[in-house]
C-alpha positions as semicolon CSV with decimal commas, in nm:
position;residue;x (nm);y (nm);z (nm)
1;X;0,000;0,000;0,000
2;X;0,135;0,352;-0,080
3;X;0,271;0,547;0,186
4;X;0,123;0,917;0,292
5;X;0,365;1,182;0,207
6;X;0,556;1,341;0,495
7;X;0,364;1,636;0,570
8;X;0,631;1,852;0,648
9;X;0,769;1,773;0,310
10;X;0,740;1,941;0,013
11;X;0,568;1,634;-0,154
12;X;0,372;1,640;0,140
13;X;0,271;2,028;0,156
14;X;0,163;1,944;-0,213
15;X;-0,073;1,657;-0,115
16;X;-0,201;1,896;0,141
17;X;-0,296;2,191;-0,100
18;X;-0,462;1,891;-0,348
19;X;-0,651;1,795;-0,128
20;X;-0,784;2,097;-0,020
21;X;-0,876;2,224;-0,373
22;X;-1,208;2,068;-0,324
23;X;-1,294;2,298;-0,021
24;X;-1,419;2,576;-0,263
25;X;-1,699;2,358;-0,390
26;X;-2,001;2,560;-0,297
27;X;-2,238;2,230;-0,454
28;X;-2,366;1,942;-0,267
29;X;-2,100;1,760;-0,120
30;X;-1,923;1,450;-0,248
31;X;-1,826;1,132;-0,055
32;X;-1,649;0,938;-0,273
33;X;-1,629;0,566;-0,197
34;X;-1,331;0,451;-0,037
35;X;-1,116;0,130;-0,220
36;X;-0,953;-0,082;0,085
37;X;-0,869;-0,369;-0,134
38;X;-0,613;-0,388;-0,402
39;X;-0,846;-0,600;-0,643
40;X;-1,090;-0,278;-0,640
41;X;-1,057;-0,191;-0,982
42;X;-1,149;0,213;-1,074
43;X;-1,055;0,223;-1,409
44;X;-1,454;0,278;-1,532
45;X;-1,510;0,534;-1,234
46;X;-1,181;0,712;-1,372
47;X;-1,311;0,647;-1,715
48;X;-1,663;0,776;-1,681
49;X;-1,541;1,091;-1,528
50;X;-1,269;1,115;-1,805
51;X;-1,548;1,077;-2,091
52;X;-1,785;1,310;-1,917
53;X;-1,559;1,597;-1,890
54;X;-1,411;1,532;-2,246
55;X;-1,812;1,524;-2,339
56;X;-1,876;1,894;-2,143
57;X;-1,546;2,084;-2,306
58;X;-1,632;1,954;-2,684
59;X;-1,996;2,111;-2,619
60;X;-1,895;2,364;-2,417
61;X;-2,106;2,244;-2,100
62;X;-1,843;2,420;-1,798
63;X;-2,062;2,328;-1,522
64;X;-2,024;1,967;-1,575
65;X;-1,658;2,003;-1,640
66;X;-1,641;2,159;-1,319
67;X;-1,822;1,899;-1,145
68;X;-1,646;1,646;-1,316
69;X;-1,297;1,782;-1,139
70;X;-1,442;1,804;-0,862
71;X;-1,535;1,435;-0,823
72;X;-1,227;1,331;-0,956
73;X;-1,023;1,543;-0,705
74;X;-1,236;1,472;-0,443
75;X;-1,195;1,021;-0,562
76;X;-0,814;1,084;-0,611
77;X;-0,801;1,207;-0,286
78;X;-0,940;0,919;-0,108
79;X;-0,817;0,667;-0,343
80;X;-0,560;0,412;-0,177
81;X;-0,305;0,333;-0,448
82;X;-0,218;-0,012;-0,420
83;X;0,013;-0,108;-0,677
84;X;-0,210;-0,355;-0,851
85;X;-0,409;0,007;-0,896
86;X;-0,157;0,209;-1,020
87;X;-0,283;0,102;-1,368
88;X;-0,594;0,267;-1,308
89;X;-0,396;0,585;-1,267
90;X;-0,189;0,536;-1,560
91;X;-0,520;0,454;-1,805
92;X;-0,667;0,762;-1,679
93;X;-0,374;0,976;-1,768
94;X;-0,352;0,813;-2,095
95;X;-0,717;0,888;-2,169
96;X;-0,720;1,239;-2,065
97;X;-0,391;1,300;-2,288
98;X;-0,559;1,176;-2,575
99;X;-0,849;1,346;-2,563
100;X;-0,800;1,680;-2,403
101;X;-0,565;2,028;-2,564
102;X;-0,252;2,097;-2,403
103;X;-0,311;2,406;-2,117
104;X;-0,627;2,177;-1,990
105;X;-0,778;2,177;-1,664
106;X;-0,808;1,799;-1,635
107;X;-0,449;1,780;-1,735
108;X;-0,334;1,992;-1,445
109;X;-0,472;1,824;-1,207
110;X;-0,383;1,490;-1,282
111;X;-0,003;1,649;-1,286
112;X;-0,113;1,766;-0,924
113;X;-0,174;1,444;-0,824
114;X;0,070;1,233;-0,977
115;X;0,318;1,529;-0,822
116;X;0,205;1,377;-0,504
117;X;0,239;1,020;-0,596
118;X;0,573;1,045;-0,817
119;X;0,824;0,835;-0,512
120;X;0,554;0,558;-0,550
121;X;0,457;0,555;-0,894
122;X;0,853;0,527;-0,990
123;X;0,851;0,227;-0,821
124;X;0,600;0,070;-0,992
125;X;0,759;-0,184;-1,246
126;X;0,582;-0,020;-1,600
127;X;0,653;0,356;-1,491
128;X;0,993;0,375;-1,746
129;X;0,733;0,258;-2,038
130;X;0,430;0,461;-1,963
131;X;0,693;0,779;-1,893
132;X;0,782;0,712;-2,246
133;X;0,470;0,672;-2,408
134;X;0,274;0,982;-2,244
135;X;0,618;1,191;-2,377
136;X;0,327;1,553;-2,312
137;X;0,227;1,426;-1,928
138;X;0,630;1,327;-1,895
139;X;0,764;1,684;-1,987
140;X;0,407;1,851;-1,775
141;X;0,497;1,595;-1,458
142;X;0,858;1,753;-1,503
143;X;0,849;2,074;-1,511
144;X;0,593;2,075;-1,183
145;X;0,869;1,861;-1,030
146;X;1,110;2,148;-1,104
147;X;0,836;2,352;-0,928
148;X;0,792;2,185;-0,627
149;X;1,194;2,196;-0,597
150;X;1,161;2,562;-0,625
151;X;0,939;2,577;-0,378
152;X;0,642;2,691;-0,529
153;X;0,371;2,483;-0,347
């Protein structure tokens, strides 16, 4: 199971501010449900919420875009990342690269979160080959890194 970031690191400080993103949500609130086994598969939640925001920015529907990060914020947050899940993670990326311009909102925050997860997810035994196939969320993931080292979380 994936370890919780030091909070008094800067990993941690990120994990932190992502998680309190969803705090500005001034809809009904959402309690995601909570995986506690590592054969809990999310990849059609992920996908769903993927396909619905990709849906609301090709007809220009910004409310359900909106809710649509919210949700997936607020899931991400709560989500345990076993490594048997980590694939999840990695289809979800994939999808949203593929379907979404560069500068989008979905994008960034899946950055934000894989920010938070980076020590874990390059442990995972297929990070090298999904680093090099998602070349756009490689150089993004980067240059936040280069952020965070900066200090700028």
């Amino acid at each position: 199971m994936h370890a919780i970031p030091d909070r008094d690191s800067r990993i941690g400080i990120a994990w932190e501010h992502f998680q309190s993103a969803c705090e500005s949500w001034i809809g009904p609130r959402f309690f995601p449900y909570r995986n506690g086994d590592p054969c809990e598969s999310f990849q059609d939640m992920f996908l769903c919420q993927a396909r619905l925001y990709v849906f609301g920015d090709r007809y220009d529907i910004k409310a359900l875009q909106c809710l649509v990060l919210y949700k997936l914020r607020r899931a991400l947050s709560v989500f345990t990342l076993f490594p048997q899940r980590v694939s999840d993670v990695f289809m979800l990326i994939g999808y949203t690269y593929d379907n979404t311009p560069d500068g989008d909102d979905l994008r960034a925050l899946l950055t934000d979160y894989a920010l938070c997860k980076v020590t874990f997810f390059c442990e995972h035994e297929d990070w090298d080959l999904f680093m090099r196939e998602e070349r756009t969320f490689t150089v993004e993931l980067l240059a936040k890194l280069r952020g965070l080292e900066a200090g700028q979380y």
